[in-house]
PQR file of N, CA, C, O and H, with PARSE charges and radii, in Angstrom:
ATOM      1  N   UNK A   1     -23.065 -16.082   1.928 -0.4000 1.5000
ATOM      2  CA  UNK A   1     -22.184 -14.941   2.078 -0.0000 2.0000
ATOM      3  C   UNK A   1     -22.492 -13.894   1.015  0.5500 1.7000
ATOM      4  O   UNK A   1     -22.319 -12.697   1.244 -0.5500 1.4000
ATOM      5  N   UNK A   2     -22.944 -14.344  -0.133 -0.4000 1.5000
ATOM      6  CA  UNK A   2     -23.098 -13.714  -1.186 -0.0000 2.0000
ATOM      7  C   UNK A   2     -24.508 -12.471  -1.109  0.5500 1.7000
ATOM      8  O   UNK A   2     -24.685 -11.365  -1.622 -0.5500 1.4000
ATOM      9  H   UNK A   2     -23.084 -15.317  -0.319  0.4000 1.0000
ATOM     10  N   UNK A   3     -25.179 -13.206  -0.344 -0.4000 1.5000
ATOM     11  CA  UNK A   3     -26.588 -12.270   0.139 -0.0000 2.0000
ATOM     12  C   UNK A   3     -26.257 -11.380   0.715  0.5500 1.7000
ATOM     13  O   UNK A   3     -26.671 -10.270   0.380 -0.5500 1.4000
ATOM     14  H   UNK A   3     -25.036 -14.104   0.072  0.4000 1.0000
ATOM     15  N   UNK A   4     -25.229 -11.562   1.994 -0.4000 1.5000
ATOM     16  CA  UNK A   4     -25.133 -10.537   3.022 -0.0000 2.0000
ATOM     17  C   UNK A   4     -24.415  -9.445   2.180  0.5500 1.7000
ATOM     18  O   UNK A   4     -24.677  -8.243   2.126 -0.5500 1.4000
ATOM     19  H   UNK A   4     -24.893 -12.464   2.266  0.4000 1.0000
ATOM     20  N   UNK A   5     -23.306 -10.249   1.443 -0.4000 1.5000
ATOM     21  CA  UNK A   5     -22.656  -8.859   0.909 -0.0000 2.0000
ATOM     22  C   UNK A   5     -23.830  -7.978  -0.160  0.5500 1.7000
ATOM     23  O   UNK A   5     -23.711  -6.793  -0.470 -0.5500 1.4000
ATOM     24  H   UNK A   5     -23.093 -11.225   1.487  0.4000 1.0000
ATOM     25  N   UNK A   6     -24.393  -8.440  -0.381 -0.4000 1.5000
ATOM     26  CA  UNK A   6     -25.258  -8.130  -1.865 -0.0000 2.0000
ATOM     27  C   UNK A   6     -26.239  -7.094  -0.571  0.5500 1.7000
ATOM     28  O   UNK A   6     -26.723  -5.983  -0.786 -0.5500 1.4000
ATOM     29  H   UNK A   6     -24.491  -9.403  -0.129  0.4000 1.0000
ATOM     30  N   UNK A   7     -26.285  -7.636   0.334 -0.4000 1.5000
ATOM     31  CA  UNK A   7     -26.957  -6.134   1.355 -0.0000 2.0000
ATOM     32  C   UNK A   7     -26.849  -5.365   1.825  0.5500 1.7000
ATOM     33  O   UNK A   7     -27.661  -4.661   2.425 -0.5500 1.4000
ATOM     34  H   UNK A   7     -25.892  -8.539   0.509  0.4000 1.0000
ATOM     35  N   UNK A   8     -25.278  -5.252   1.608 -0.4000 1.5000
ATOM     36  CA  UNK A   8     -24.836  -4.377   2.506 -0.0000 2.0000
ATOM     37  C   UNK A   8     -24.263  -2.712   1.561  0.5500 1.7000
ATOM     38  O   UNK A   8     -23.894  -2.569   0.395 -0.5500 1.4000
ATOM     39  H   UNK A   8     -24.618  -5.824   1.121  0.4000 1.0000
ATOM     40  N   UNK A   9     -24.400  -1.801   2.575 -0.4000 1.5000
ATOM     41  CA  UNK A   9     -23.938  -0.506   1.192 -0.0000 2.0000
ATOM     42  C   UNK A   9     -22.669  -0.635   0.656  0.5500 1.7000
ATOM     43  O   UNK A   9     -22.007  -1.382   1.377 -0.5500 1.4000
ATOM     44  H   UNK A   9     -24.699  -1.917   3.522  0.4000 1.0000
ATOM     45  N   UNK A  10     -22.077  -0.254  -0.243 -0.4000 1.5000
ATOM     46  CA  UNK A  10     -20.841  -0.362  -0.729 -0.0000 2.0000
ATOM     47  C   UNK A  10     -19.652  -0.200  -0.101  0.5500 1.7000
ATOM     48  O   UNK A  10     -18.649  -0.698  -0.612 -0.5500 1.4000
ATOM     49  H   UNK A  10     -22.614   0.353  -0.829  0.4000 1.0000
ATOM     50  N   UNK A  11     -19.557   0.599   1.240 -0.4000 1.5000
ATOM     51  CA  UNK A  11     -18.902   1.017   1.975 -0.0000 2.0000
ATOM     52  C   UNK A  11     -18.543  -0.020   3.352  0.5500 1.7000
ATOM     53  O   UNK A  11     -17.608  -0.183   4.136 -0.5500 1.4000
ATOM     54  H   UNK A  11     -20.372   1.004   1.656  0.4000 1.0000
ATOM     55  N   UNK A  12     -20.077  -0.665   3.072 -0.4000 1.5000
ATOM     56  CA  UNK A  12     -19.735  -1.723   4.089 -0.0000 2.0000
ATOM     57  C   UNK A  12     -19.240  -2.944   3.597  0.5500 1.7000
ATOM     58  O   UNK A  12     -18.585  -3.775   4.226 -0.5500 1.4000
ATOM     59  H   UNK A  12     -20.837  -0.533   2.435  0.4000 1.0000
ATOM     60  N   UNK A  13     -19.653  -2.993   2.262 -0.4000 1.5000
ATOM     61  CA  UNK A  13     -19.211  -4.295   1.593 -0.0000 2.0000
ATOM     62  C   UNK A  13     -17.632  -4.480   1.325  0.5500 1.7000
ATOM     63  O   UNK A  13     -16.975  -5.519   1.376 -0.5500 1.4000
ATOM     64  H   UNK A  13     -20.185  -2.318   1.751  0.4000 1.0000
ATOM     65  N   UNK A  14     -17.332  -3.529   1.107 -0.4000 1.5000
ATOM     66  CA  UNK A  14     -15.462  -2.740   0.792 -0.0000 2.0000
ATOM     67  C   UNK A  14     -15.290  -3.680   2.676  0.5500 1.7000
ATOM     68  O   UNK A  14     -15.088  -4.850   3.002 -0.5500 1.4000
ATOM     69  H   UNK A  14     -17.866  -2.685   1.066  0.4000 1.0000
ATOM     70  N   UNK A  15     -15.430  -2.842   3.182 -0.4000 1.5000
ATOM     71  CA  UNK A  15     -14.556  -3.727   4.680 -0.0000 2.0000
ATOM     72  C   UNK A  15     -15.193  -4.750   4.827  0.5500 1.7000
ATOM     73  O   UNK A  15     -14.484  -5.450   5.550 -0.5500 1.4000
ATOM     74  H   UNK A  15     -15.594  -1.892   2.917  0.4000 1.0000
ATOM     75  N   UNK A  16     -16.032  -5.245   4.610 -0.4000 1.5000
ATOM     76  CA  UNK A  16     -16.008  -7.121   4.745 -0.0000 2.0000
ATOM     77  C   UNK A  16     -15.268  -7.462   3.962  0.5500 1.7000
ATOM     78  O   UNK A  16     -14.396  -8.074   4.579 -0.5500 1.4000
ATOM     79  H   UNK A  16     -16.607  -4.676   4.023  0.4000 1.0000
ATOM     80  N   UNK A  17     -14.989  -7.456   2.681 -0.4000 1.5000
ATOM     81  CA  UNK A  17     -13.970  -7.849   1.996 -0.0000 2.0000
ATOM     82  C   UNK A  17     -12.688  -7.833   2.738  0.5500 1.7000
ATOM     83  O   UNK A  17     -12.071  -8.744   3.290 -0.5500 1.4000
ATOM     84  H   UNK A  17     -15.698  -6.959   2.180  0.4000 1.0000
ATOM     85  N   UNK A  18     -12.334  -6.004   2.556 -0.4000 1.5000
ATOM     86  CA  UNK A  18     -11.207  -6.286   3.759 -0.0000 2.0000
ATOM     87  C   UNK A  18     -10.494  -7.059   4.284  0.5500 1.7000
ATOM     88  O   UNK A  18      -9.336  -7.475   4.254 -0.5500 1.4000
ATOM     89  H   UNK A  18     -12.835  -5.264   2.108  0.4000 1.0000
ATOM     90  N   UNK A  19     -11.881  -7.240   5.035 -0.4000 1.5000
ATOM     91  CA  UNK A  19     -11.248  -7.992   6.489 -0.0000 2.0000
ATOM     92  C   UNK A  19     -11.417  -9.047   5.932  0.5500 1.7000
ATOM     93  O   UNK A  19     -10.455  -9.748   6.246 -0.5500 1.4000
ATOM     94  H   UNK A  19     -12.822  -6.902   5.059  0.4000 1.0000
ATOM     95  N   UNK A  20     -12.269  -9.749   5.090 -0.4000 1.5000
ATOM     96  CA  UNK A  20     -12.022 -11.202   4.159 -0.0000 2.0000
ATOM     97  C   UNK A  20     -10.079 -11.539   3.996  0.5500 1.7000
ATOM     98  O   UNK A  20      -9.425 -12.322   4.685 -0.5500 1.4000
ATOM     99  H   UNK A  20     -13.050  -9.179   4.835  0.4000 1.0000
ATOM    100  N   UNK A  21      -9.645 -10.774   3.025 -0.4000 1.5000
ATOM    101  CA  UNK A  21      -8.571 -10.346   2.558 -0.0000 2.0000
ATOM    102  C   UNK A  21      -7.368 -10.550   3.694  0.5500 1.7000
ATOM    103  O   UNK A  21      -6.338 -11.114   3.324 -0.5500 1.4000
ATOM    104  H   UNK A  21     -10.176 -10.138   2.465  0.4000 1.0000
ATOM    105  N   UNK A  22      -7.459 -10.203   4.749 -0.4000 1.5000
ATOM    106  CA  UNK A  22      -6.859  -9.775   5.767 -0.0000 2.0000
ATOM    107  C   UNK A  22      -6.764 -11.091   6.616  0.5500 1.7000
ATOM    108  O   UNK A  22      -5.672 -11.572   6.920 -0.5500 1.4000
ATOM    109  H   UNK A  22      -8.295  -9.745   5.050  0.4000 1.0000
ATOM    110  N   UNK A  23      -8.099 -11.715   7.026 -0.4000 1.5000
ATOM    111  CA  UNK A  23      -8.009 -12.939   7.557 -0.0000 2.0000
ATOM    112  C   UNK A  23      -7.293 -14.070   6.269  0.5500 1.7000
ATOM    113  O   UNK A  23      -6.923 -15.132   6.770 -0.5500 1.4000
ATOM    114  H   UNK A  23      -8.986 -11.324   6.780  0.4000 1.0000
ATOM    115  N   UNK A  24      -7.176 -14.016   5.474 -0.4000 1.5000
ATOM    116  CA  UNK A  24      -6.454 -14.710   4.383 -0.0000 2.0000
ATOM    117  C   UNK A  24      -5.065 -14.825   4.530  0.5500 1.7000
ATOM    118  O   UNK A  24      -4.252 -15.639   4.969 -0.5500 1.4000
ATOM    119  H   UNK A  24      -7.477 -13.153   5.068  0.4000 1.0000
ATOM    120  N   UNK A  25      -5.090 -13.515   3.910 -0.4000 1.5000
ATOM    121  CA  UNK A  25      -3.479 -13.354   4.891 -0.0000 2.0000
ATOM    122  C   UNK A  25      -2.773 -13.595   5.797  0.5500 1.7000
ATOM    123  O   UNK A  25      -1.563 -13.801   5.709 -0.5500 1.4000
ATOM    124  H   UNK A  25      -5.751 -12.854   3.554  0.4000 1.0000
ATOM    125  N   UNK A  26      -3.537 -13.604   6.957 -0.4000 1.5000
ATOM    126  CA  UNK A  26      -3.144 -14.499   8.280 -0.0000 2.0000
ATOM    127  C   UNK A  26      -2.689 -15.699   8.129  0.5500 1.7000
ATOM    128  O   UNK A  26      -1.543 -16.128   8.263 -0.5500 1.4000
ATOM    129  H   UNK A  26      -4.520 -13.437   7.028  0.4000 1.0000
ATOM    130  N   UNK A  27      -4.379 -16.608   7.624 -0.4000 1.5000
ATOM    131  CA  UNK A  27      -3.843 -17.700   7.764 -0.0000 2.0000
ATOM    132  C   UNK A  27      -2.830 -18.669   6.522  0.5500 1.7000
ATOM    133  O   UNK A  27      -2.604 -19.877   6.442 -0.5500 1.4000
ATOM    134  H   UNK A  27      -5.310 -16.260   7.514  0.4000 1.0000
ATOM    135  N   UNK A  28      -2.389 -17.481   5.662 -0.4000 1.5000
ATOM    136  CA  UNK A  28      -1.345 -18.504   4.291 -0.0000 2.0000
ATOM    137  C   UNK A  28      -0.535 -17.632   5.324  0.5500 1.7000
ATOM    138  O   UNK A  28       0.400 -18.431   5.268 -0.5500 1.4000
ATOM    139  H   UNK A  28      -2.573 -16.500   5.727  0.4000 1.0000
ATOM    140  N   UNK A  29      -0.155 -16.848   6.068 -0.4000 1.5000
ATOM    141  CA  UNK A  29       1.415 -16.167   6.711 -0.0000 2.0000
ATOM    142  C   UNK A  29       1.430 -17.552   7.783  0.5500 1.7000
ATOM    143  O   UNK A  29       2.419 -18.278   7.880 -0.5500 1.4000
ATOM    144  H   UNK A  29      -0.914 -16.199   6.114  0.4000 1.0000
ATOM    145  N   UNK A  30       0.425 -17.724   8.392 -0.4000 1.5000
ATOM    146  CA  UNK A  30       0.476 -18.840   9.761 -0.0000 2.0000
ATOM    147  C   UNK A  30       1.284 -20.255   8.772  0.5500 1.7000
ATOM    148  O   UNK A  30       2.236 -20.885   9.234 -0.5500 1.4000
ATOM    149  H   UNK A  30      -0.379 -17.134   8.313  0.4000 1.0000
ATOM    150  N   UNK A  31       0.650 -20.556   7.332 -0.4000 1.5000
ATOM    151  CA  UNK A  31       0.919 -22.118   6.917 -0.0000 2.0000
ATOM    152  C   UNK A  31       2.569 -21.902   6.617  0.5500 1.7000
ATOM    153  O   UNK A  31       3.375 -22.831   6.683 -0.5500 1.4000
ATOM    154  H   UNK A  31      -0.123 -20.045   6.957  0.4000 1.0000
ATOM    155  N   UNK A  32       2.856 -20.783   6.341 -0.4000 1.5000
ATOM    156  CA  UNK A  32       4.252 -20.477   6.236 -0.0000 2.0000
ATOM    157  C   UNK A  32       5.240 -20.805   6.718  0.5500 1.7000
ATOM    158  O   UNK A  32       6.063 -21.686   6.468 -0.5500 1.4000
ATOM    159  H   UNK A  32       2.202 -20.029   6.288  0.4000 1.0000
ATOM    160  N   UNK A  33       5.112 -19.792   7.696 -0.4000 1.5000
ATOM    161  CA  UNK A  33       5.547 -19.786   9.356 -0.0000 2.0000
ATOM    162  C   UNK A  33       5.386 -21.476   9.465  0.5500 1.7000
ATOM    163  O   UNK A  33       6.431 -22.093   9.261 -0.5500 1.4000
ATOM    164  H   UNK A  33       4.443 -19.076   7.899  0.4000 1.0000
ATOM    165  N   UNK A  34       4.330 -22.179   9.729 -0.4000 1.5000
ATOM    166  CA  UNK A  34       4.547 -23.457  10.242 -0.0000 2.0000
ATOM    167  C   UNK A  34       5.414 -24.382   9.279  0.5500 1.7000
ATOM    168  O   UNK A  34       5.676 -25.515   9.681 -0.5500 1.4000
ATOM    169  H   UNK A  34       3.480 -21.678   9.894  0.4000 1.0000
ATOM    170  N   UNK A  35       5.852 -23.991   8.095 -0.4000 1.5000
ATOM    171  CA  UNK A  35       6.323 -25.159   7.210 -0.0000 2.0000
ATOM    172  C   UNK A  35       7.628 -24.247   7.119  0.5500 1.7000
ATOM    173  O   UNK A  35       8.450 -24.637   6.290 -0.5500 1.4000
ATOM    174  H   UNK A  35       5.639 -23.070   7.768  0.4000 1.0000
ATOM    175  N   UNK A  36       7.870 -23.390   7.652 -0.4000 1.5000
ATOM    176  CA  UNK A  36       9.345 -22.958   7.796 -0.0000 2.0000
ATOM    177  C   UNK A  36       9.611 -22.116   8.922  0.5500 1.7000
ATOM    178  O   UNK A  36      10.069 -21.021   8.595 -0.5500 1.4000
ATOM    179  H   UNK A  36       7.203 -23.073   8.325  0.4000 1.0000
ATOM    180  N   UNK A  37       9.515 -22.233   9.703 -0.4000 1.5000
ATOM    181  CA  UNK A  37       9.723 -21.325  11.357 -0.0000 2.0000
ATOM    182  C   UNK A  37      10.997 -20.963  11.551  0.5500 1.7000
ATOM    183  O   UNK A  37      11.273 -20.242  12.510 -0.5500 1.4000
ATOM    184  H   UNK A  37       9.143 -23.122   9.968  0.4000 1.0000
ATOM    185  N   UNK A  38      11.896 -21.370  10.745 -0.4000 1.5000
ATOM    186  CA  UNK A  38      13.811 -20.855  10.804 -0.0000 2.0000
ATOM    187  C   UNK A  38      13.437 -19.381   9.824  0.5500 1.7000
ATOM    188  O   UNK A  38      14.299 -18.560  10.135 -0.5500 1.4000
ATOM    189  H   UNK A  38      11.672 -21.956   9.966  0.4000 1.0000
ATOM    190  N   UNK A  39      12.590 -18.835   8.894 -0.4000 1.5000
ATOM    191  CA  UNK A  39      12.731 -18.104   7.883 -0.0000 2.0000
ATOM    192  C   UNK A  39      12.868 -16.825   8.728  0.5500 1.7000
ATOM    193  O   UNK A  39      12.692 -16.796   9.946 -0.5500 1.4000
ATOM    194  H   UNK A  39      11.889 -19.502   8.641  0.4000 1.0000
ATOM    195  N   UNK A  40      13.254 -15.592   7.833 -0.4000 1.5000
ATOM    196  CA  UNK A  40      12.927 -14.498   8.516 -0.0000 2.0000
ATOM    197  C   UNK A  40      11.699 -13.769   7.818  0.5500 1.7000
ATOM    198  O   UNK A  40      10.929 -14.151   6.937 -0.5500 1.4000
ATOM    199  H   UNK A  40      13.397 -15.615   6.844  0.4000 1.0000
ATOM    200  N   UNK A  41      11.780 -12.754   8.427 -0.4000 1.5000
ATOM    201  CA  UNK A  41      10.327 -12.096   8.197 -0.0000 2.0000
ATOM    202  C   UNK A  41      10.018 -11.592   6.752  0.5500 1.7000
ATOM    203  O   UNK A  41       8.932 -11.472   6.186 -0.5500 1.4000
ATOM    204  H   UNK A  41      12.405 -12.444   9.144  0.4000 1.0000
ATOM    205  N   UNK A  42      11.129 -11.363   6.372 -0.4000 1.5000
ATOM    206  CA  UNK A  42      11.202 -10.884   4.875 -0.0000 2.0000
ATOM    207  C   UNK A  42      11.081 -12.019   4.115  0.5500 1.7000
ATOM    208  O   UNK A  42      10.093 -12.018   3.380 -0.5500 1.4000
ATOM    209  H   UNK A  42      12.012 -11.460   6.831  0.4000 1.0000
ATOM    210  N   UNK A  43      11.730 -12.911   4.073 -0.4000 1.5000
ATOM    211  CA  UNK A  43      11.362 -14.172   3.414 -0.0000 2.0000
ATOM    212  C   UNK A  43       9.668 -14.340   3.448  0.5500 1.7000
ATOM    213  O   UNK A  43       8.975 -14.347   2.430 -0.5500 1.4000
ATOM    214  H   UNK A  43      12.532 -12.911   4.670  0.4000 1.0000
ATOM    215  N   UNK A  44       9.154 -14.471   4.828 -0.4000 1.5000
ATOM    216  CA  UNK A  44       8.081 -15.146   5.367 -0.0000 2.0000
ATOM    217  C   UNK A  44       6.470 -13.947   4.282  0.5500 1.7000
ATOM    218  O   UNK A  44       5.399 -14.108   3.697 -0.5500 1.4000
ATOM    219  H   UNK A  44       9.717 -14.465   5.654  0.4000 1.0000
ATOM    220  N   UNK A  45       7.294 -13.040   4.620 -0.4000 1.5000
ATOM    221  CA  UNK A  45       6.457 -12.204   4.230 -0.0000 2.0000
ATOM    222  C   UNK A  45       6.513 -11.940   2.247  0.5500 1.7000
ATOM    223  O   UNK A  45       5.436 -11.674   1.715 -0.5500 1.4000
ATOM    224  H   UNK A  45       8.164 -12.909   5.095  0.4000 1.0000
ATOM    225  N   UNK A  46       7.895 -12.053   1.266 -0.4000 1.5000
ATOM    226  CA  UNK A  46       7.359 -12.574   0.423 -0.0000 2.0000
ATOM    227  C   UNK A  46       6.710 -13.647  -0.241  0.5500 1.7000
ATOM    228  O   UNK A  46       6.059 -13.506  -1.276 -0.5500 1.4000
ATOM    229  H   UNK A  46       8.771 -12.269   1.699  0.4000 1.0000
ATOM    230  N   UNK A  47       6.890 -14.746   0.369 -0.4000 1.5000
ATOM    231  CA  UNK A  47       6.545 -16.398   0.237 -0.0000 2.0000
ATOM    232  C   UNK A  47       4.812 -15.907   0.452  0.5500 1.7000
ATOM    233  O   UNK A  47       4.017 -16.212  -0.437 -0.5500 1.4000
ATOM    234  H   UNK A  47       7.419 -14.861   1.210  0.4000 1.0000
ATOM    235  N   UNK A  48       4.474 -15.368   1.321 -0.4000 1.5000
ATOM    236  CA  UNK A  48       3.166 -14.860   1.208 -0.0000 2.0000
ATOM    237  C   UNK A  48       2.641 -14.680   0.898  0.5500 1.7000
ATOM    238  O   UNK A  48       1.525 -15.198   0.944 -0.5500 1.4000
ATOM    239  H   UNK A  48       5.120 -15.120   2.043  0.4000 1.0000
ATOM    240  N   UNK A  49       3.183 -13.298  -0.008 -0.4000 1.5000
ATOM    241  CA  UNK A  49       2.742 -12.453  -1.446 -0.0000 2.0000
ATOM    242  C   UNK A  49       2.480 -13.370  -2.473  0.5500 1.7000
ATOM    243  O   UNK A  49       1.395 -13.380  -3.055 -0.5500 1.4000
ATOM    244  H   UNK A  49       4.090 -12.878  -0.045  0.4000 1.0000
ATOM    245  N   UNK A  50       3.664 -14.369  -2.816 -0.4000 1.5000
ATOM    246  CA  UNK A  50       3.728 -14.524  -3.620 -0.0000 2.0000
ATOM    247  C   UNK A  50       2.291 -15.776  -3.657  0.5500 1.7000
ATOM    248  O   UNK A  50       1.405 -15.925  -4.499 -0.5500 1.4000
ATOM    249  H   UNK A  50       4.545 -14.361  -2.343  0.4000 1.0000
ATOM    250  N   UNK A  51       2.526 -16.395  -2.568 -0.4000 1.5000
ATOM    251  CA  UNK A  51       0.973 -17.569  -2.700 -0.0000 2.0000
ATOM    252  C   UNK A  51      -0.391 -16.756  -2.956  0.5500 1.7000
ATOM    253  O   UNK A  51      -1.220 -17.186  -3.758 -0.5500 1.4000
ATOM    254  H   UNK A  51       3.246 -16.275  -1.884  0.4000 1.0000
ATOM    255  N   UNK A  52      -0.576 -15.638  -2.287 -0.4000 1.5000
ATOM    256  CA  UNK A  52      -1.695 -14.856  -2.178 -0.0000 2.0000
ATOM    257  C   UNK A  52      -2.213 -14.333  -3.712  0.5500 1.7000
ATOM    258  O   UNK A  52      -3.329 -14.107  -4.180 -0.5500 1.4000
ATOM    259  H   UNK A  52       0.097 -15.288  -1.636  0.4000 1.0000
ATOM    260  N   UNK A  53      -0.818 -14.257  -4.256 -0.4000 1.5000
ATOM    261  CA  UNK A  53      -1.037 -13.670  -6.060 -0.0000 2.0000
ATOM    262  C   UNK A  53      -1.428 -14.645  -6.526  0.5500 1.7000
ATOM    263  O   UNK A  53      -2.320 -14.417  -7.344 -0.5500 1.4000
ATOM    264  H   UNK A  53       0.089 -14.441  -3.876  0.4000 1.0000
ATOM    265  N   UNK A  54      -1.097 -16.093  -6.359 -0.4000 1.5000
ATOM    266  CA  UNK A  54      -1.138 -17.081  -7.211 -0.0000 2.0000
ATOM    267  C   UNK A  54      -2.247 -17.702  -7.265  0.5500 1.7000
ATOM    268  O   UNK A  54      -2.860 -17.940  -6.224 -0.5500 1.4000
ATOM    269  H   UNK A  54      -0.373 -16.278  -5.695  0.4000 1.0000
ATOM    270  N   UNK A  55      -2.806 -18.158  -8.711 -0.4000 1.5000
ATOM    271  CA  UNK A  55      -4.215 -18.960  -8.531 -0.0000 2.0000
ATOM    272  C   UNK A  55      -4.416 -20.046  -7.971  0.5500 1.7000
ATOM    273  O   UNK A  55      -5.546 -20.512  -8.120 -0.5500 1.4000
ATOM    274  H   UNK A  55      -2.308 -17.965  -9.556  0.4000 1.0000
ATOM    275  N   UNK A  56      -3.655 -20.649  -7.334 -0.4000 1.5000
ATOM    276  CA  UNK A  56      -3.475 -21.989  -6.762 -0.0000 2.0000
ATOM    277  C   UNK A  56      -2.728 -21.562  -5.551  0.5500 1.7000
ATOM    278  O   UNK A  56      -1.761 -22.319  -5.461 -0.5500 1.4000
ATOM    279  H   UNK A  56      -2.737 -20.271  -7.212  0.4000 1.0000
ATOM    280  N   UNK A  57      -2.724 -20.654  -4.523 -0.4000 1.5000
ATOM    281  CA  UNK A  57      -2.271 -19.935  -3.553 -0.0000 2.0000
ATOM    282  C   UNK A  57      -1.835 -21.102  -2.780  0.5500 1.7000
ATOM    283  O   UNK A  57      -0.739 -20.586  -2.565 -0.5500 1.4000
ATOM    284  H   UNK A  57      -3.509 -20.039  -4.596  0.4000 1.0000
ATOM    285  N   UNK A  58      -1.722 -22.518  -2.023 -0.4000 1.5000
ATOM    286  CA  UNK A  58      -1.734 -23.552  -1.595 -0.0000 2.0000
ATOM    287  C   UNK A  58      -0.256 -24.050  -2.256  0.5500 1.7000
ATOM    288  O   UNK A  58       0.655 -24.556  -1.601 -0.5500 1.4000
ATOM    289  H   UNK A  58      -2.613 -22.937  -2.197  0.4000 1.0000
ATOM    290  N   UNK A  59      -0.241 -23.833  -3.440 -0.4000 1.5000
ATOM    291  CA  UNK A  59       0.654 -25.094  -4.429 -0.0000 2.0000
ATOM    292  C   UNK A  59       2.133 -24.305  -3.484  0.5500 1.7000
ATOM    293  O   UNK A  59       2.233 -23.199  -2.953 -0.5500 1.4000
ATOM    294  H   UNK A  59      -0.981 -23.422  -3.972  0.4000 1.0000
ATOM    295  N   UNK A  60       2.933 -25.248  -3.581 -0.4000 1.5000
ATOM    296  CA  UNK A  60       4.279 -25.018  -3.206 -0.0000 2.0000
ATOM    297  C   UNK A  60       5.583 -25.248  -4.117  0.5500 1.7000
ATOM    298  O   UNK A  60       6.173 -26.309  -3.912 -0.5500 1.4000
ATOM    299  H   UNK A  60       2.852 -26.146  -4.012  0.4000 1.0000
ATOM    300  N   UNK A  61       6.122 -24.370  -5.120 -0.4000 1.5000
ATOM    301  CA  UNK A  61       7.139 -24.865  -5.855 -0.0000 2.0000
ATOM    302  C   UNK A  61       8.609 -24.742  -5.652  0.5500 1.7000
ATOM    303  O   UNK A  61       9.196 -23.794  -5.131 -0.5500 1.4000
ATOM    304  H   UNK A  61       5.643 -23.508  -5.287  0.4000 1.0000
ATOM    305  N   UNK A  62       9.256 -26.126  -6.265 -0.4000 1.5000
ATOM    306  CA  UNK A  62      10.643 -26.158  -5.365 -0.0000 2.0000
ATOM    307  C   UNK A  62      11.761 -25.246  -6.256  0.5500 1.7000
ATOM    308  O   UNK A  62      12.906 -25.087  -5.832 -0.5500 1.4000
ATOM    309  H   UNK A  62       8.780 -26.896  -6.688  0.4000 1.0000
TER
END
């Protein structure tokens, strides 16, 4: 992965990231959603943030 980005112009490398970024997001909003499907969206959507900031984005604290 590291090649392709390293080939690509800066402009293109910015939206692969992106969309890196973006598919991330999806899928920690999807593990969410599945380990709490009663939440609402505001909840769902900081619980998100907050894994996405974190260096251990996975860990779950009670």
């Amino acid at each position: 992965m590291l090649a392709v980005l390293r080939s690509q112009t800066p402009g293109a490398r910015l939206a692969s990231l992106d969309a890196m970024w973006r598919s991330a997001v999806t899928l920690v909003r999807a593990g969410v959603k599945a380990q709490h499907p009663d939440w609402p969206e505001e909840l769902l959507a900081t619980e998100t943030a907050r894994r996405m900031a974190s260096r251990h984005g996975s860990e779950v604290h009670s």
